[in-house]
KOLVEX-938341 format. One record per atom (N, C-alpha, C): residue number from 0; residue in one letter; x, y, z. Coordinates in nm, 3 decimals, padded with zeros to 5 digits. Last residue first. Example, Ala and Ser with C-alpha at 12.3 -4.5 7.8 and 13.67 -1.06 7.14 Angstrom:
2
<resi: 1 | resn: S | x: 01.285 | y: -00.225 | z: 00.708>
<resi: 1 | resn: S | x: 01.367 | y: -00.106 | z: 00.714>
<resi: 1 | resn: S | x: 01.290 | y: 00.003 | z: 00.787>
<resi: 0 | resn: A | x: 01.319 | y: -00.569 | z: 00.780>
<resi: 0 | resn: A | x: 01.230 | y: -00.450 | z: 00.780>
<resi: 0 | resn: A | x: 01.320 | y: -00.330 | z: 00.780>
% end
This chain:
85
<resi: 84 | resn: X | x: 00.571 | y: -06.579 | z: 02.153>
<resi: 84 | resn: X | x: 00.617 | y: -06.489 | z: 02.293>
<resi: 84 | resn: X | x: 00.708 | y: -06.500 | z: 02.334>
<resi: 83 | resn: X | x: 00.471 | y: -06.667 | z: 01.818>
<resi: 83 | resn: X | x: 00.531 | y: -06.726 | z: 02.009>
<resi: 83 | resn: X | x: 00.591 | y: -06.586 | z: 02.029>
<resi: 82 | resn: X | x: 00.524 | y: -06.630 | z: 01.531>
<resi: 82 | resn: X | x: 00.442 | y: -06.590 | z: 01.622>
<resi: 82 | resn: X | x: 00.414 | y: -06.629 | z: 01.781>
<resi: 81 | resn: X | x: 00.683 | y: -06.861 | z: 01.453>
<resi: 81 | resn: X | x: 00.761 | y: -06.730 | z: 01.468>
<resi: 81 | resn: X | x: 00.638 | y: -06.604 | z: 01.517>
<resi: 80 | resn: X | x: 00.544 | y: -07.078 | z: 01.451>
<resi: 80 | resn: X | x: 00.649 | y: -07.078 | z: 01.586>
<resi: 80 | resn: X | x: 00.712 | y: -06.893 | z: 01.580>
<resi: 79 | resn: X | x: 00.357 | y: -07.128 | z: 01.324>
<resi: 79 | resn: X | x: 00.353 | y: -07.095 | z: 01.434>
<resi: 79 | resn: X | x: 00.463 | y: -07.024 | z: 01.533>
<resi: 78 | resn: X | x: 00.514 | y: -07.418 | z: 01.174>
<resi: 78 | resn: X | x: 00.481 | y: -07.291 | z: 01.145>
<resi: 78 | resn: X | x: 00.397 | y: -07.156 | z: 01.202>
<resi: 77 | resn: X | x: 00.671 | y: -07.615 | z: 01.209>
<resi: 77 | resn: X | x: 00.683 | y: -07.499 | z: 01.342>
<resi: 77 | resn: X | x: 00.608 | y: -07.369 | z: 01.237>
<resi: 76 | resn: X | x: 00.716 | y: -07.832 | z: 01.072>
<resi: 76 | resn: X | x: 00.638 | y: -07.849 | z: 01.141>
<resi: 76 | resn: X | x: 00.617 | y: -07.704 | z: 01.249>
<resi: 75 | resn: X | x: 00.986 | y: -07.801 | z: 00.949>
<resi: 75 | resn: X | x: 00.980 | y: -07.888 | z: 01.059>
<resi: 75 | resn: X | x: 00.884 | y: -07.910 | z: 01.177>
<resi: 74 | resn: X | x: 00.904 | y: -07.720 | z: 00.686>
<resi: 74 | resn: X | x: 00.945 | y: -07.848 | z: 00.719>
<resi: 74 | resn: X | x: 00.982 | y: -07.893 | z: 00.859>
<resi: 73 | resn: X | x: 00.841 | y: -07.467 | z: 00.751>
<resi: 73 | resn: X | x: 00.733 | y: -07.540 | z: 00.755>
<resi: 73 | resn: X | x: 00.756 | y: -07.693 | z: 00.725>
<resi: 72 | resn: X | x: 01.089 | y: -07.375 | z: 00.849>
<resi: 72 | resn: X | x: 00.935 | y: -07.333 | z: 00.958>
<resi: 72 | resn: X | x: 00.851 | y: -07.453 | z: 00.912>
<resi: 71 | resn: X | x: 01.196 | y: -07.399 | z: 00.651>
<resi: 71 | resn: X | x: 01.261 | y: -07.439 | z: 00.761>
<resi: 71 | resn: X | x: 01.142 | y: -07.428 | z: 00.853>
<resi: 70 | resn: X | x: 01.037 | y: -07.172 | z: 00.495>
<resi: 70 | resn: X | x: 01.090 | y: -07.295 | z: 00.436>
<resi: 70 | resn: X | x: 01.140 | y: -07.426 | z: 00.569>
<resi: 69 | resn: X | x: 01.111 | y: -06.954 | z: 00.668>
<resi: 69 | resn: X | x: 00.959 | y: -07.029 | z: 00.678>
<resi: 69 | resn: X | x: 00.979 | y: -07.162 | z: 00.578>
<resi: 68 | resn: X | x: 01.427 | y: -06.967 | z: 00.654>
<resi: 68 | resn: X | x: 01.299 | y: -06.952 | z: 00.742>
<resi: 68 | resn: X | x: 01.202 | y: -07.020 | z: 00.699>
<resi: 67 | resn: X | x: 01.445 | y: -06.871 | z: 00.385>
<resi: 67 | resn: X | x: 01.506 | y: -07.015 | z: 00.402>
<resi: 67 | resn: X | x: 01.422 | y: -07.004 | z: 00.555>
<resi: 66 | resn: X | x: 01.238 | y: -06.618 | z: 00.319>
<resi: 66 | resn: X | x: 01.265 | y: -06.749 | z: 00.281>
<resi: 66 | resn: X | x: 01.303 | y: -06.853 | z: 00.326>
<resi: 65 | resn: X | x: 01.472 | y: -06.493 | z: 00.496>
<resi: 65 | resn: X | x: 01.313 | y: -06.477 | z: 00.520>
<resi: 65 | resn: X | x: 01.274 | y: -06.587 | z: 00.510>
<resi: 64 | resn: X | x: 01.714 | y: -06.456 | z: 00.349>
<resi: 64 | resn: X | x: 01.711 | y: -06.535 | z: 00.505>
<resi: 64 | resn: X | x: 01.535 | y: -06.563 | z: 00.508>
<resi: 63 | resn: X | x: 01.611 | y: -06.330 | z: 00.124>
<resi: 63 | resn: X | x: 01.669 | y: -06.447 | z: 00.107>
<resi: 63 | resn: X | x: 01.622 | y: -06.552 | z: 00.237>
<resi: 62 | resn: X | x: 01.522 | y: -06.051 | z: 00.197>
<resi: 62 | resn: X | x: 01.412 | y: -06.194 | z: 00.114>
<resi: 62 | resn: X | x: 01.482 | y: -06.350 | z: 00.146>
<resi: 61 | resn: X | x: 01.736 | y: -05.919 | z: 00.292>
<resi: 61 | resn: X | x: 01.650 | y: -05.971 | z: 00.393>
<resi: 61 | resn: X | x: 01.586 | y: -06.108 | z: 00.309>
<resi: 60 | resn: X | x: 01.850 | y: -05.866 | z: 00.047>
<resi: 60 | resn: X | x: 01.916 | y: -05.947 | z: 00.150>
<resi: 60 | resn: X | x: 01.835 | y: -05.999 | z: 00.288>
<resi: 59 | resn: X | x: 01.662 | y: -05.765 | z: -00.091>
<resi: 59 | resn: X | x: 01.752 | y: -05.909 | z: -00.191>
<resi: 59 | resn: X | x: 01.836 | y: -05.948 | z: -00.039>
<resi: 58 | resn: X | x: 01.570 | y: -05.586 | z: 00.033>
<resi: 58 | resn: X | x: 01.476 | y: -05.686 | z: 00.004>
<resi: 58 | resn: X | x: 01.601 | y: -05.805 | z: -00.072>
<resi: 57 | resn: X | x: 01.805 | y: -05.432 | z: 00.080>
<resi: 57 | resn: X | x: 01.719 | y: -05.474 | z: 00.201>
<resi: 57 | resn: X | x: 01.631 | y: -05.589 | z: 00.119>
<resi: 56 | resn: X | x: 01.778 | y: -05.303 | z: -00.188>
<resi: 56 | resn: X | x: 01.940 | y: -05.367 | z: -00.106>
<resi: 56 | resn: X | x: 01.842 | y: -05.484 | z: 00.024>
<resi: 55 | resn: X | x: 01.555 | y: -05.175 | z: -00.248>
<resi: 55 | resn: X | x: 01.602 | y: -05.291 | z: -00.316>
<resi: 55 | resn: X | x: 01.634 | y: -05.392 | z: -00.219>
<resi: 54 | resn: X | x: 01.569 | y: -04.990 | z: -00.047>
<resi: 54 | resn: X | x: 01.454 | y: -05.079 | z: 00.007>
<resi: 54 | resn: X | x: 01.519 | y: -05.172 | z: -00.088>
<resi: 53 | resn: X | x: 01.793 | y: -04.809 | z: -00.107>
<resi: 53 | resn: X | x: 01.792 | y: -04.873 | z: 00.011>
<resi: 53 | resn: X | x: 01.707 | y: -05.010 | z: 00.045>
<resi: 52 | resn: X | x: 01.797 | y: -04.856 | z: -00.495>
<resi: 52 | resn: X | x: 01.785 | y: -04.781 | z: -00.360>
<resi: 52 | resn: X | x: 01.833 | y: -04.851 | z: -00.226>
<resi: 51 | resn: X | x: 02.051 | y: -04.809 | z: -00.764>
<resi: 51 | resn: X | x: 01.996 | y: -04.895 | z: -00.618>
<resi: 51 | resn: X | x: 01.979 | y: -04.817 | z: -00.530>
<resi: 50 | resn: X | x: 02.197 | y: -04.590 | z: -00.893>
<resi: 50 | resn: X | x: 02.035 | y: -04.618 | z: -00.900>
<resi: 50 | resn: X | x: 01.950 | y: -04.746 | z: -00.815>
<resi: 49 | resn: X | x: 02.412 | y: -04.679 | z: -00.826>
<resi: 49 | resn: X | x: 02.377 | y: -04.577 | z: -00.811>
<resi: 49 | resn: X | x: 02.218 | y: -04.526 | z: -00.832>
<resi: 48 | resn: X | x: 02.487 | y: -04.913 | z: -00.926>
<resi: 48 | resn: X | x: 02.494 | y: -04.917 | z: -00.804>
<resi: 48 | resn: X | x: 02.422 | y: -04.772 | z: -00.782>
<resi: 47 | resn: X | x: 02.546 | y: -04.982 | z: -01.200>
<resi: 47 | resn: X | x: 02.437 | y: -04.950 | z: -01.114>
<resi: 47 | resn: X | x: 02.407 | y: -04.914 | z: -01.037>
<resi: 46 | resn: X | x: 02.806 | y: -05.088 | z: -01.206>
<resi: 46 | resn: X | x: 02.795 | y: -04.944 | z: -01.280>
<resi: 46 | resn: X | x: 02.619 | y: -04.913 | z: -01.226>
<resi: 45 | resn: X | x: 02.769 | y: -05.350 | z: -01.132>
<resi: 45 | resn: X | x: 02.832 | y: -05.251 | z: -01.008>
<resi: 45 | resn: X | x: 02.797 | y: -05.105 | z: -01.107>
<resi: 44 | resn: X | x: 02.507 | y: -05.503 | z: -01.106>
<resi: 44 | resn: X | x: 02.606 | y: -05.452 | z: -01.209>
<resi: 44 | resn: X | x: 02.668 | y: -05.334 | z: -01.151>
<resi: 43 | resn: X | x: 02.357 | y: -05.651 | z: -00.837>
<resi: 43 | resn: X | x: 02.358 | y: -05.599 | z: -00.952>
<resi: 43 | resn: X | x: 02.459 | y: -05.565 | z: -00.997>
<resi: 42 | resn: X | x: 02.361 | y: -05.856 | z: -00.637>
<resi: 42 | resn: X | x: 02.318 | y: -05.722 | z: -00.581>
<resi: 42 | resn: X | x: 02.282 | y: -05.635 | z: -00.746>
<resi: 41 | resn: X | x: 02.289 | y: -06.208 | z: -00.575>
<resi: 41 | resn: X | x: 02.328 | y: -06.079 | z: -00.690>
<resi: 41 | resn: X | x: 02.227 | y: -06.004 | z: -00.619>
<resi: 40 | resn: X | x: 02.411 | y: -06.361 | z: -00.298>
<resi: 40 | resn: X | x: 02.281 | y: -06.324 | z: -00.307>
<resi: 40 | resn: X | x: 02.326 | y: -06.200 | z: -00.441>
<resi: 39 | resn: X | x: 02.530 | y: -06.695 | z: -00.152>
<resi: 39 | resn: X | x: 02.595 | y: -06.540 | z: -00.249>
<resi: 39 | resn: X | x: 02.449 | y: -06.500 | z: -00.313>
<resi: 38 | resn: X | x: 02.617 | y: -06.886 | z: 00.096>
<resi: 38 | resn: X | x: 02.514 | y: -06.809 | z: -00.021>
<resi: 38 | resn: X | x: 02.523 | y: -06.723 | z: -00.016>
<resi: 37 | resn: X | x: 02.779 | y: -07.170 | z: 00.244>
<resi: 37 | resn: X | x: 02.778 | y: -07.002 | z: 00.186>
<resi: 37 | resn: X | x: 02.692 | y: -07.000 | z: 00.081>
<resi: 36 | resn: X | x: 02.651 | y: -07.359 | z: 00.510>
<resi: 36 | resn: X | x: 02.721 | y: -07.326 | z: 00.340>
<resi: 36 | resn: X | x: 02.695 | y: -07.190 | z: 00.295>
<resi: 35 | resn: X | x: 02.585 | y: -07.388 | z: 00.752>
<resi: 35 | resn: X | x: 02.716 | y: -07.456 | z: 00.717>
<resi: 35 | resn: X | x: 02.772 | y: -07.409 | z: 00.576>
<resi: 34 | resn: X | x: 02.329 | y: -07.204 | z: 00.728>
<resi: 34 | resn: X | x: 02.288 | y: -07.324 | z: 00.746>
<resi: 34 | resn: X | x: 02.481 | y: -07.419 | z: 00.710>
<resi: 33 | resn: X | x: 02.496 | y: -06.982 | z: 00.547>
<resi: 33 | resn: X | x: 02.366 | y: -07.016 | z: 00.657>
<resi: 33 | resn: X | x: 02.367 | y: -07.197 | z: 00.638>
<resi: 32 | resn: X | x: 02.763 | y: -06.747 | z: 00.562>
<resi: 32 | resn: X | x: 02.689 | y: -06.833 | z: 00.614>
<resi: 32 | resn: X | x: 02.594 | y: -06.894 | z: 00.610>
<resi: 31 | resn: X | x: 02.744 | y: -06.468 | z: 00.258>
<resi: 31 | resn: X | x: 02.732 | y: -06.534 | z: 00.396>
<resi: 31 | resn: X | x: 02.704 | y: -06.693 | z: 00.402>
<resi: 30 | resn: X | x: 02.764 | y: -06.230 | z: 00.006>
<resi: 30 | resn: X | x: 02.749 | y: -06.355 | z: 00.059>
<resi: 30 | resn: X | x: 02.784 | y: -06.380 | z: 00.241>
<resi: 29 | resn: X | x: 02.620 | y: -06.015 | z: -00.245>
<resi: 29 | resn: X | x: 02.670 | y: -06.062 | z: -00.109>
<resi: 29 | resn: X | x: 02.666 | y: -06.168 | z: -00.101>
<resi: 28 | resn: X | x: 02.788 | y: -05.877 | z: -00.549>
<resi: 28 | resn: X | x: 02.714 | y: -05.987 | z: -00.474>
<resi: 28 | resn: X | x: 02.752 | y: -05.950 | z: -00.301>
<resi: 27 | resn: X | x: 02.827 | y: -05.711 | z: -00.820>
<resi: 27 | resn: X | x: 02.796 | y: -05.688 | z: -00.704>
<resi: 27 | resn: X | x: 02.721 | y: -05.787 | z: -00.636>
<resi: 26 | resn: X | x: 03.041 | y: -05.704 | z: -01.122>
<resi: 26 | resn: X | x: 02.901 | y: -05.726 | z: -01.078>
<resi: 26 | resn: X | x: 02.927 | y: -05.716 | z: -00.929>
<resi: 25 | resn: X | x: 03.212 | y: -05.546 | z: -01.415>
<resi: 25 | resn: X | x: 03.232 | y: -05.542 | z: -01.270>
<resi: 25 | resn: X | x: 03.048 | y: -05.594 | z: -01.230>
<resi: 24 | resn: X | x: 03.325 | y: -05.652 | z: -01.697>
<resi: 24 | resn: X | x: 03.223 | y: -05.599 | z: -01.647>
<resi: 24 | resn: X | x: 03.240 | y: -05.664 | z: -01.474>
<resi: 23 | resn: X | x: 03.506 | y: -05.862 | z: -01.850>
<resi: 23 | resn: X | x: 03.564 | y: -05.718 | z: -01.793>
<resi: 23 | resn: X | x: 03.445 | y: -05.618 | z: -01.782>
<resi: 22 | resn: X | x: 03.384 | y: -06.062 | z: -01.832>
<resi: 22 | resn: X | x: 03.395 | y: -06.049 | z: -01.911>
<resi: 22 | resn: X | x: 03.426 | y: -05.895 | z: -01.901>
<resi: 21 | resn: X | x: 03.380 | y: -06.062 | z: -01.465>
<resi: 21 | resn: X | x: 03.318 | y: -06.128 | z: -01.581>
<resi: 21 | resn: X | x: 03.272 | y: -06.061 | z: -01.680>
<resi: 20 | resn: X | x: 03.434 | y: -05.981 | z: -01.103>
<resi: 20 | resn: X | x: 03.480 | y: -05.928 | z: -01.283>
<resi: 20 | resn: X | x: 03.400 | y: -06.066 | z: -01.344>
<resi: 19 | resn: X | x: 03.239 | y: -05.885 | z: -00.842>
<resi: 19 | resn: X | x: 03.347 | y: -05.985 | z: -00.895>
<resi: 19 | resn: X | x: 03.351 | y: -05.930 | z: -01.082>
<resi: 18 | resn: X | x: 03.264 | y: -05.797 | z: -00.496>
<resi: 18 | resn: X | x: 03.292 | y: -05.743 | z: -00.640>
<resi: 18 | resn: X | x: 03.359 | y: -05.834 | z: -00.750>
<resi: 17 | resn: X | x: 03.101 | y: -05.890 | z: -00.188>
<resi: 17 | resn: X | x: 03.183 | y: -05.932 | z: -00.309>
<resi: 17 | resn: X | x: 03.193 | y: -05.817 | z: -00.430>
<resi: 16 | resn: X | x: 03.030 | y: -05.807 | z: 00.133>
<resi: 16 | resn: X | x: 03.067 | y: -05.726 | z: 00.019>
<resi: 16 | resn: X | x: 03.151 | y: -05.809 | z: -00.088>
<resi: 15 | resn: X | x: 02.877 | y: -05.995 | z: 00.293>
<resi: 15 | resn: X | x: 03.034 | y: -05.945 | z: 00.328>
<resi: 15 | resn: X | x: 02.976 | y: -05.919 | z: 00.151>
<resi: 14 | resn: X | x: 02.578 | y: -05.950 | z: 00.623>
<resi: 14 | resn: X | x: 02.661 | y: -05.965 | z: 00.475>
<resi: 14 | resn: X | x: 02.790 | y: -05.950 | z: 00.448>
<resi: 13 | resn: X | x: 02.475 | y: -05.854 | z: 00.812>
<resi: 13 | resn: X | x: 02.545 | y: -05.963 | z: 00.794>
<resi: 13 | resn: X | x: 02.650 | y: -06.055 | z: 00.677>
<resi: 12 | resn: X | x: 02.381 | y: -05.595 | z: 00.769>
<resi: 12 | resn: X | x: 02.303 | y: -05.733 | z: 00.775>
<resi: 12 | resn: X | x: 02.346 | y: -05.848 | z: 00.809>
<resi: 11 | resn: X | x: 02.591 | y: -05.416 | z: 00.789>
<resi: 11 | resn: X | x: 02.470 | y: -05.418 | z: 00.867>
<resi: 11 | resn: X | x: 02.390 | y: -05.539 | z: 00.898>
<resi: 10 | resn: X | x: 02.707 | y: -05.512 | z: 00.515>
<resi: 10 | resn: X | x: 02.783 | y: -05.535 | z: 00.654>
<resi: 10 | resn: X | x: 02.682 | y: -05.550 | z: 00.767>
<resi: 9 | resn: X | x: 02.486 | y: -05.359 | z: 00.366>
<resi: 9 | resn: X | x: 02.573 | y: -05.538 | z: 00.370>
<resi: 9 | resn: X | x: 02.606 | y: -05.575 | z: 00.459>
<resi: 8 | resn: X | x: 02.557 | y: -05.104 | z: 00.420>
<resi: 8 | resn: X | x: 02.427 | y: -05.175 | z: 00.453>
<resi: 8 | resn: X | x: 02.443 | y: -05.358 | z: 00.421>
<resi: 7 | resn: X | x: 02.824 | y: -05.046 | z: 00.347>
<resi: 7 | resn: X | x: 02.797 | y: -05.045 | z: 00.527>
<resi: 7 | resn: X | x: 02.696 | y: -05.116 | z: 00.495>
<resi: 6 | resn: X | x: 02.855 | y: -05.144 | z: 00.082>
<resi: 6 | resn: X | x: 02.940 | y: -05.228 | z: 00.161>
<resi: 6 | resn: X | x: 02.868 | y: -05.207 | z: 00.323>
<resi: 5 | resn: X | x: 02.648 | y: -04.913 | z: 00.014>
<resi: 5 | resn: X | x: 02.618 | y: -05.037 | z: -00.012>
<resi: 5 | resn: X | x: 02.665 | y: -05.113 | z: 00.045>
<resi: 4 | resn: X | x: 02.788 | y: -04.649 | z: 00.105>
<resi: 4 | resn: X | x: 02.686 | y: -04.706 | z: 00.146>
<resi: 4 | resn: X | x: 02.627 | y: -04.862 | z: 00.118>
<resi: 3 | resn: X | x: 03.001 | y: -04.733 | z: -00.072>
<resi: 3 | resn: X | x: 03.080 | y: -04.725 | z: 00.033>
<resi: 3 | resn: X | x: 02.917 | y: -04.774 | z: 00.118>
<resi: 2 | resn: X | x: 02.899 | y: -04.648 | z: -00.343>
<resi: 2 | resn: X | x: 02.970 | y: -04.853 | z: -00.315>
<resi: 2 | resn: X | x: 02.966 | y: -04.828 | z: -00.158>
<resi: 1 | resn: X | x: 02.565 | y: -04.522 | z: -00.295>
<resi: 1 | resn: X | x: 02.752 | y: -04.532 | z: -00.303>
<resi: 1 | resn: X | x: 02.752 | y: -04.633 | z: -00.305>
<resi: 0 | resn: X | x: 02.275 | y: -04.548 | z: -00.457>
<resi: 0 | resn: X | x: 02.361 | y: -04.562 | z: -00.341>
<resi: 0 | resn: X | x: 02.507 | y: -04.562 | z: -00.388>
% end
């Protein structure tokens, strides 16, 4: 994928596009909201970016929310609940 496709499919999700430096190597995070506190999800080594597919991108940003869900589903007793009408 492009940087440019990577920033839209981020955005798509909800995500905001980080690029951060360490040790003058460029890396690739998203982050967001949830629950009052920000979580930053590694996308990979920005010189990668090009061998990230679509389904990766989608699974490191969908997995996350997924997760804190049924985590949240099953501490509050609602595990059921995301099968309701």
């Amino acid at each position: 994928m492009t940087e440019q496709e990577v920033r839209d499919t981020v955005r798509l999700y909800g995500w905001s596009f980080l690029r951060r430096e360490r040790k003058s190597r460029s890396y690739v995070y998203a982050a967001r909201k949830m629950h009052g506190k920000r979580k930053e999800v590694y996308i990979g080594p920005f010189t990668k970016l090009t061998q990230l597919t679509l389904d990766q991108l989608t699974e490191k940003l969908v997995g996350i929310v997924a997760h804190k869900c049924s985590v949240f589903a099953h501490r509050e007793g609602l595990e059921n609940a995301f099968d309701r009408h």
